[in-house]
TORKOL-4160 file (C-alpha; in steps of 0.2 Angstrom, whole numbers, padded with zeros to 4 digits, m for minus):
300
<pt num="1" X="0243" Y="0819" Z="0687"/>
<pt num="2" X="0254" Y="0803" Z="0684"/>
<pt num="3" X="0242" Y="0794" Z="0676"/>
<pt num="4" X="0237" Y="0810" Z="0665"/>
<pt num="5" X="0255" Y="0810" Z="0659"/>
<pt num="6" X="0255" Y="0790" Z="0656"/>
<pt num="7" X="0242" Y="0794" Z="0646"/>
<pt num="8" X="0249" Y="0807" Z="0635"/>
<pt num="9" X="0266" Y="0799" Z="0633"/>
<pt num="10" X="0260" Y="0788" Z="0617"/>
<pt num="11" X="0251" Y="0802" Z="0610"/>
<pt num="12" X="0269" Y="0813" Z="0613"/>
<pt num="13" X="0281" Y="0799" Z="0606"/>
<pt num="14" X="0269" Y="0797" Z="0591"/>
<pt num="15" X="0266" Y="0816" Z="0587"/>
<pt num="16" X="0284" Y="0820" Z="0576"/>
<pt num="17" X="0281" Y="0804" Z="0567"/>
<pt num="18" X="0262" Y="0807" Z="0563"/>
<pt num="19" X="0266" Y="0828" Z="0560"/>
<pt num="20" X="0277" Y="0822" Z="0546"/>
<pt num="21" X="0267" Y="0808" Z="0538"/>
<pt num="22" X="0254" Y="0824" Z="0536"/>
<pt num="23" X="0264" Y="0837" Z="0532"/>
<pt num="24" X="0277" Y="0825" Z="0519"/>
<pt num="25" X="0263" Y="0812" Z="0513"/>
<pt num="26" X="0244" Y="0816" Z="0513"/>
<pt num="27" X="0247" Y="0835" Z="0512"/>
<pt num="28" X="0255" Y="0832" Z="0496"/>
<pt num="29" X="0245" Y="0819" Z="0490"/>
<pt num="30" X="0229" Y="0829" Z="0492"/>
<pt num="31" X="0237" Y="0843" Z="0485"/>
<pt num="32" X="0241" Y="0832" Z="0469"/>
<pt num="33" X="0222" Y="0824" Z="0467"/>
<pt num="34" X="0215" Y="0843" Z="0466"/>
<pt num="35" X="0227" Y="0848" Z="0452"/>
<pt num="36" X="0222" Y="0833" Z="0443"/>
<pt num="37" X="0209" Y="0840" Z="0435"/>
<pt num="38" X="0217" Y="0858" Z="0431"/>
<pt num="39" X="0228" Y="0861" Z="0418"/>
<pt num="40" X="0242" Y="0870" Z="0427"/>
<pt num="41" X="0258" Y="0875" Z="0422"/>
<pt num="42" X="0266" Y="0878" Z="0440"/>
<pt num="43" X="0265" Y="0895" Z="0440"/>
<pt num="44" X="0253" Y="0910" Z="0434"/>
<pt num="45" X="0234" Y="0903" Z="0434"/>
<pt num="46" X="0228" Y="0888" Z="0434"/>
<pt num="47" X="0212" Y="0881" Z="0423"/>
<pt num="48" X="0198" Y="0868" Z="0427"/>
<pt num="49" X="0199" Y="0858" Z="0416"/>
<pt num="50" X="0188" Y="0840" Z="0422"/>
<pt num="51" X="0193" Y="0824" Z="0414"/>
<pt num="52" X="0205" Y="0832" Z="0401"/>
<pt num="53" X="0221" Y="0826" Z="0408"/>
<pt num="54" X="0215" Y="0808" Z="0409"/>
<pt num="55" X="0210" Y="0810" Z="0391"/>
<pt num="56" X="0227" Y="0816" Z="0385"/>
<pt num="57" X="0234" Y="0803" Z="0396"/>
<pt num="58" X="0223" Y="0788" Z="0388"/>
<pt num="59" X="0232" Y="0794" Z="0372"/>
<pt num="60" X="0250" Y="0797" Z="0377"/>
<pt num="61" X="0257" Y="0783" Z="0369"/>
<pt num="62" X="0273" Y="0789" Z="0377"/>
<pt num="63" X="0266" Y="0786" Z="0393"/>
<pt num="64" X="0260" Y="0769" Z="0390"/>
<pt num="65" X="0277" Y="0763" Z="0382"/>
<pt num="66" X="0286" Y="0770" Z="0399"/>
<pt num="67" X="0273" Y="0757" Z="0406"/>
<pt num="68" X="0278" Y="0742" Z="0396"/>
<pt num="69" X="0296" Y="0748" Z="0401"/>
<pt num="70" X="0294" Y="0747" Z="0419"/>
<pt num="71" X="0286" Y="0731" Z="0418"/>
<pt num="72" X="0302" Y="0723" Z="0410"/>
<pt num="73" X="0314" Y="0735" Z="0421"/>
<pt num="74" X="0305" Y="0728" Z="0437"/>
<pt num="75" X="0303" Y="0709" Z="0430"/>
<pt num="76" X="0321" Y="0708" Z="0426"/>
<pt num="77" X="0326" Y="0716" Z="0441"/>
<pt num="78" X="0318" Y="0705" Z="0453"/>
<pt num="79" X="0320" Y="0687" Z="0442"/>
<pt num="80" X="0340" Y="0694" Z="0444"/>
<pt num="81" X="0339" Y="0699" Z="0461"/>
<pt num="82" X="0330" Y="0688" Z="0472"/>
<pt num="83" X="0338" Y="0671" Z="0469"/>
<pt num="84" X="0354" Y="0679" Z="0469"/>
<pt num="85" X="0352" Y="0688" Z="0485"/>
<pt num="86" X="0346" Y="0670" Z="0493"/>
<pt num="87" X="0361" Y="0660" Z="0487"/>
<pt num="88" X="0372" Y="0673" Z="0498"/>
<pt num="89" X="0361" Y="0674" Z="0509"/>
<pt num="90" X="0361" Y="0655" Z="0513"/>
<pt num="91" X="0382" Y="0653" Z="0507"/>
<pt num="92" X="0385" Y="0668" Z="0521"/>
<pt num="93" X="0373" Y="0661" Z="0534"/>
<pt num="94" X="0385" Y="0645" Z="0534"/>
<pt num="95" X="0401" Y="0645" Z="0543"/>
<pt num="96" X="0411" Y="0655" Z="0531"/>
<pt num="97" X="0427" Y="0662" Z="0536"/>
<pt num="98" X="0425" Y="0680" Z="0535"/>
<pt num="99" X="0406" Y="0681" Z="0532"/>
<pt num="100" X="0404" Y="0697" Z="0543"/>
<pt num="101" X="0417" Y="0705" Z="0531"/>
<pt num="102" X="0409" Y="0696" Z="0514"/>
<pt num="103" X="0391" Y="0703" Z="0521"/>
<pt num="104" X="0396" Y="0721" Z="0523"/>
<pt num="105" X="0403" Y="0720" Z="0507"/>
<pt num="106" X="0387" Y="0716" Z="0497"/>
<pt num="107" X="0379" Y="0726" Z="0507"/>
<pt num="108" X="0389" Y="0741" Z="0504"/>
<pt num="109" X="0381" Y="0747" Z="0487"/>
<pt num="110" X="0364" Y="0750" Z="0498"/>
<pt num="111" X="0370" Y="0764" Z="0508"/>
<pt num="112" X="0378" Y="0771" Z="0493"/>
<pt num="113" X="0372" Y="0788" Z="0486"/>
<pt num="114" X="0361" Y="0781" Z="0468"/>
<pt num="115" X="0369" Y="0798" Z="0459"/>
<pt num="116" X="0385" Y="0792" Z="0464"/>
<pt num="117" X="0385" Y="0774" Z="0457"/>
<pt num="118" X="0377" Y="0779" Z="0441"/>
<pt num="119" X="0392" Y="0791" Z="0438"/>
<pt num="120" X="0403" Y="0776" Z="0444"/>
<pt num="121" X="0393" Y="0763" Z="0431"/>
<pt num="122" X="0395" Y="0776" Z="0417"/>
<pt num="123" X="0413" Y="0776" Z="0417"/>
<pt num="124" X="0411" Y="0758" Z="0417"/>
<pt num="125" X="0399" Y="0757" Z="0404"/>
<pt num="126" X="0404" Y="0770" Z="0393"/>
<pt num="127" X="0401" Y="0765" Z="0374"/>
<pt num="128" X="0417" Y="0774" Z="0370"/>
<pt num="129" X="0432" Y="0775" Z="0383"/>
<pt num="130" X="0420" Y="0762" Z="0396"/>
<pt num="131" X="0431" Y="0753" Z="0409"/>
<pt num="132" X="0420" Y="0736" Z="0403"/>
<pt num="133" X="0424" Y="0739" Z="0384"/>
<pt num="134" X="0442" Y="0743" Z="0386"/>
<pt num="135" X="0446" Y="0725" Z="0395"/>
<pt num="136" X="0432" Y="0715" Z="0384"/>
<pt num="137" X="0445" Y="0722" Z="0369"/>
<pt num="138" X="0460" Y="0721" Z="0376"/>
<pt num="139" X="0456" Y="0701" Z="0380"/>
<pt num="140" X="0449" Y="0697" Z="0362"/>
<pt num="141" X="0429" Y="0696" Z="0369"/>
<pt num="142" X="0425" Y="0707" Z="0358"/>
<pt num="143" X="0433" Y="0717" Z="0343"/>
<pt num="144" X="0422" Y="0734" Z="0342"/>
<pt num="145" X="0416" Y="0747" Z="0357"/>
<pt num="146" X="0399" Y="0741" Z="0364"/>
<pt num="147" X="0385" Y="0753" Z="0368"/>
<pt num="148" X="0379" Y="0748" Z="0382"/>
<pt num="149" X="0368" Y="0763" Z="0384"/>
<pt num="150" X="0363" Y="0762" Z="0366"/>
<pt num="151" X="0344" Y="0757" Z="0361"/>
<pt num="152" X="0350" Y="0739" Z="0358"/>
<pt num="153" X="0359" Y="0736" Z="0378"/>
<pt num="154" X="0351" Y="0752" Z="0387"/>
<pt num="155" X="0336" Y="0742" Z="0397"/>
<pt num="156" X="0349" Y="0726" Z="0401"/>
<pt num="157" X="0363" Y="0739" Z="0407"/>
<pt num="158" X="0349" Y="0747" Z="0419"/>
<pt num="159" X="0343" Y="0730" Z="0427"/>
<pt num="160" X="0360" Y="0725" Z="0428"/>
<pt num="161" X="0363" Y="0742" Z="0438"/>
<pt num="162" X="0347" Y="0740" Z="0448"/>
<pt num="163" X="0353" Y="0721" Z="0453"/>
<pt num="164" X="0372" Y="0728" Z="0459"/>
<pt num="165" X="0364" Y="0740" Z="0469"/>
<pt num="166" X="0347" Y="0728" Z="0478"/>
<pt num="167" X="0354" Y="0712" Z="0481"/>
<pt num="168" X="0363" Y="0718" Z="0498"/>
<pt num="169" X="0347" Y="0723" Z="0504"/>
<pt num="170" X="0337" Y="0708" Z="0501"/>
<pt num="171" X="0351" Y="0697" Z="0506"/>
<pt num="172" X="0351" Y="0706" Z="0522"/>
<pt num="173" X="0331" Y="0701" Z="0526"/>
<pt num="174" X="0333" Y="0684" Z="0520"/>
<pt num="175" X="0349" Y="0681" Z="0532"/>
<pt num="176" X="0335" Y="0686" Z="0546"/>
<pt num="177" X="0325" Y="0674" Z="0540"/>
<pt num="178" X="0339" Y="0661" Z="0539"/>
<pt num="179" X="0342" Y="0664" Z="0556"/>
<pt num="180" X="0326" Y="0660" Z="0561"/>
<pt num="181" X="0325" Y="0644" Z="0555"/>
<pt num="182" X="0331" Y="0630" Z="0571"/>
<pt num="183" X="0347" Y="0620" Z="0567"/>
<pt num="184" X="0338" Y="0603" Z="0574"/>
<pt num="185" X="0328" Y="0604" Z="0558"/>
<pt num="186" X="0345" Y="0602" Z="0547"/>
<pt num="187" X="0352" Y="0593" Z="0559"/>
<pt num="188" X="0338" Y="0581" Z="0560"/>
<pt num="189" X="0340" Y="0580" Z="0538"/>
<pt num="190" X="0357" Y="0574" Z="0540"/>
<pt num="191" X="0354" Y="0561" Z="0551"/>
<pt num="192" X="0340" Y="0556" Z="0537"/>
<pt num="193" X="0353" Y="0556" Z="0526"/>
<pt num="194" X="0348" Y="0573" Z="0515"/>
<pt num="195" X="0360" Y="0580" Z="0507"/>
<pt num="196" X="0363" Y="0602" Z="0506"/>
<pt num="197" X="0354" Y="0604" Z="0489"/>
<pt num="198" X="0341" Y="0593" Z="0498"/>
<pt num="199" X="0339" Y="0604" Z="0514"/>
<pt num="200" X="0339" Y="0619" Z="0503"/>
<pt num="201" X="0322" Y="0614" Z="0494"/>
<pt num="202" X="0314" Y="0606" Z="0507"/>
<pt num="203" X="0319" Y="0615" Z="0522"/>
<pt num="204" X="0325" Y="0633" Z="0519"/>
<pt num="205" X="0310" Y="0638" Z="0506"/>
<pt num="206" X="0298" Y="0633" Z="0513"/>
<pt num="207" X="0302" Y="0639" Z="0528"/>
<pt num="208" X="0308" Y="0656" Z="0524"/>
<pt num="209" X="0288" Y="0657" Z="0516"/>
<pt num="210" X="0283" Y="0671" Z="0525"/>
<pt num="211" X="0299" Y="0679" Z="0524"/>
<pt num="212" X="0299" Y="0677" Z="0505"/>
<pt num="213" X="0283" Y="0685" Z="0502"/>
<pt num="214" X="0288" Y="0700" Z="0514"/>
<pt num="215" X="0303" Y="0701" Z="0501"/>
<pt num="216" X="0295" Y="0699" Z="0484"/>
<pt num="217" X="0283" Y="0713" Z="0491"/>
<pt num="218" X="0295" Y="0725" Z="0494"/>
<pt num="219" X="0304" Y="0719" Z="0478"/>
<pt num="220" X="0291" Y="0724" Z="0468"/>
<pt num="221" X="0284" Y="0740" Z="0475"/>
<pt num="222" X="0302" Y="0745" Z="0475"/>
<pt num="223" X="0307" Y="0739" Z="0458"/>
<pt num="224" X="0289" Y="0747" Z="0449"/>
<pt num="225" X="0295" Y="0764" Z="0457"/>
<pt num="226" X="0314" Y="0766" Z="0452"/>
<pt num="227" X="0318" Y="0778" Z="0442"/>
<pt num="228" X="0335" Y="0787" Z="0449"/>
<pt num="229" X="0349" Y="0778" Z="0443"/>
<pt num="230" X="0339" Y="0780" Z="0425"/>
<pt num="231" X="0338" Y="0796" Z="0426"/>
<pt num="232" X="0355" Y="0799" Z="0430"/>
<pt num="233" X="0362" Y="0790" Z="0416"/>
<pt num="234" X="0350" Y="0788" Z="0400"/>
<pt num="235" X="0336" Y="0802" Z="0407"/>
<pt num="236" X="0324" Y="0788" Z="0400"/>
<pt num="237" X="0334" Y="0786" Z="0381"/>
<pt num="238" X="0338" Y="0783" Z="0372"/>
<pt num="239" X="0323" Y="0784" Z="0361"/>
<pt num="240" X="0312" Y="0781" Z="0375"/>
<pt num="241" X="0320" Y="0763" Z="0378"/>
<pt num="242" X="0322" Y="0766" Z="0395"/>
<pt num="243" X="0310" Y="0778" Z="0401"/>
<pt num="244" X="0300" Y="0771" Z="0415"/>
<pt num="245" X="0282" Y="0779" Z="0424"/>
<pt num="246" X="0289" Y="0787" Z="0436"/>
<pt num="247" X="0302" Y="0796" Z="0429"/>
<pt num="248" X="0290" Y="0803" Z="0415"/>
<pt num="249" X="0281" Y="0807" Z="0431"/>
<pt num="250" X="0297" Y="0816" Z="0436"/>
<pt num="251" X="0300" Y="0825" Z="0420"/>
<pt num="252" X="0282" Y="0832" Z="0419"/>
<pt num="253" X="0285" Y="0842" Z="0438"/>
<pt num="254" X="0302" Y="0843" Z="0436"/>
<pt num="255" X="0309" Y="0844" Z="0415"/>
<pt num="256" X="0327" Y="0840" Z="0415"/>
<pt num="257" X="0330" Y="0840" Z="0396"/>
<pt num="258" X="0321" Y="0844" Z="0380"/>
<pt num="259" X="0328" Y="0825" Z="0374"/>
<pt num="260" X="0318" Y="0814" Z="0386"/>
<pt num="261" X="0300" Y="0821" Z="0385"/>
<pt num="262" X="0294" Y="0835" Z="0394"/>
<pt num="263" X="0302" Y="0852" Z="0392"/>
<pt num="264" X="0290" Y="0864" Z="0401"/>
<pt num="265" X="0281" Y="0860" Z="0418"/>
<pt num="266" X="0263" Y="0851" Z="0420"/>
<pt num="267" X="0259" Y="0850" Z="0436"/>
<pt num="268" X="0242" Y="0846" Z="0432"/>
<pt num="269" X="0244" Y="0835" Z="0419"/>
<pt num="270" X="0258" Y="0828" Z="0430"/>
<pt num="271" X="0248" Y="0824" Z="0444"/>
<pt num="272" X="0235" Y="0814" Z="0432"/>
<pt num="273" X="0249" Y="0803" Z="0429"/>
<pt num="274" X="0258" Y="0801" Z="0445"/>
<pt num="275" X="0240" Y="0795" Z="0451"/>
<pt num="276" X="0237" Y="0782" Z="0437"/>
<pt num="277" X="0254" Y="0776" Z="0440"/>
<pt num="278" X="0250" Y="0773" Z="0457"/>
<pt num="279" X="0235" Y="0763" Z="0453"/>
<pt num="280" X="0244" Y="0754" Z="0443"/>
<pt num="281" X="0260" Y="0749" Z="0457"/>
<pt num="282" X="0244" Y="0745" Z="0468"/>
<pt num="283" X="0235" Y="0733" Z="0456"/>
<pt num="284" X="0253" Y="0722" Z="0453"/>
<pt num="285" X="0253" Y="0723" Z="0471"/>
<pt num="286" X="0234" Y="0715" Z="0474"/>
<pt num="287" X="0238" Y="0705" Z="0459"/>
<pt num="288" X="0253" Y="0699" Z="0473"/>
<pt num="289" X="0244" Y="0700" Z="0488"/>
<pt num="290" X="0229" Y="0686" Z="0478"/>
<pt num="291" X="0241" Y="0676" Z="0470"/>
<pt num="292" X="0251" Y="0673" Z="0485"/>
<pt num="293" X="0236" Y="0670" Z="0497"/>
<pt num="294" X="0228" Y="0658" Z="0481"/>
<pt num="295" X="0245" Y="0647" Z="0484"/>
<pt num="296" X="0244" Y="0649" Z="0502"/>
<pt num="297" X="0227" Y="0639" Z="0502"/>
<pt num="298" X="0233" Y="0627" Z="0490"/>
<pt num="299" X="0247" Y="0622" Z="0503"/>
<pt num="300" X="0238" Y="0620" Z="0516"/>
């Protein structure tokens, strides 16, 4: 009887996590690859329709500019993010007074709601009574509003957004990296006589390698899928400058305005979409995945 209930207790311990996984991800994921090929506008009947969706979607030239939007959103927010995020890392790893303090601080903006801080950037960025423009003209930077949500500085403001609210995060997994490393190492460098920019190229990097690939990983899957703080503030404007895959995905199950793209429900269409997109975040991420092994070899 003992040894029945050993046996069960994995299969107990396991069963809320697994019951959601099915009923939260591969319910809905299944249920998204058979509307693929209906024309369905979430409600009344729906229409098989076979390739037609990926026909119209080879065409949207909306679609493949949201593309070409996310690909700059997610580079600029990773080149931006990731050094950064090192930098405090290493700087609060050191003995700072106060670094405890200094690390809760960075890492605030990660536990903070995204709606809430993309009303809090929009007073700040506000092309006309913006926090940033007031004190820009106040000091003589500048003799005219900026809008920064405009089709000149949209894209720009949203990675700068993106950064704010990421680097705590990653700054948080490369301390745990950091910690990882032994103190002989450096202690050993400094008896060779290296100095800290030294000990930075030559020690931390390399070390933190399998750290760093974990992080660029995440970085990316994580900067190809964000869409919130967009929507929030531009809803993809204007003009289509900041409208990325999956908030065009978003739009087509869930229209939020007759400005940004969509203004009656697609479901079917929509799923088409949301599963290309997908293909695409998973080709950048074997793109990663072959690059990063290719270098791997070449180090050793």
């Amino acid at each position: 009887m003992m040894k029945r209930k050993h046996a069960l207790a994995p299969y107990i311990l396991t069963f809320p996590s697994l019951f959601l996984t099915l009923v939260l991800s591969i319910y809905p994921l299944g249920w998204a690859m058979r509307y693929m090929f209906y024309s369905y506008p979430g409600y009344g009947a729906k229409t098989f329709n076979g390739l037609d969706n990926f026909r119209r979607l080879y065409e949207d030239e909306t679609y493949w500019q949201s593309v070409i939007n996310t690909l700059v959103y997610a580079g600029g927010k990773i080149i931006l993010t990731l050094p950064i995020a090192l930098v405090l890392a290493v700087i609060l790893n050191g003995a700072l007074r106060g670094r405890h303090l200094f690390r809760a601080i960075y890492f605030l903006p990660t536990v903070i709601s995204t709606a809430v801080m993309s009303v809090v950037f929009y007073v700040i960025f506000n092309s006309y009574n913006g926090i940033l423009n007031q004190y820009l003209v106040k000091y003589g930077i500048i003799h005219s509003n900026i809008d920064w949500l405009g089709t000149k500085f949209a894209m720009l403001t949203m990675i700068i957004i993106a950064v704010w609210g990421a680097i705590g995060n990653y700054m948080l997994l490369f301390l745990a990296g950091l910690q990882n490393i032994p103190q002989d190492v450096y202690e050993s460098a400094a008896i060779d006589g290296a100095n800290g920019w030294k000990k930075f190229i030559y020690i931390t990097v390399p070390m933190l390698g399998p750290v760093l690939q974990m992080i660029v990983l995440l970085a990316i899957t994580a900067a190809l899928k964000g869409y919130e703080s967009i929507m929030v503030l531009t809803e993809g404007g204007p003009i289509g400058k900041t409208e990325v895959m999956y908030l065009y995905v978003y739009k087509l199950f869930f229209p939020i305005s007759s400005a940004g793209g969509a203004v009656q429900q697609q479901i079917g269409y929509g799923s088409a979409v949301g599963f290309v997109s997908a293909l695409i975040v998973g080709v950048v991420t074997l793109g990663y995945f072959y690059l990063s092994k290719r270098l791997n070899q070449i180090n050793e």
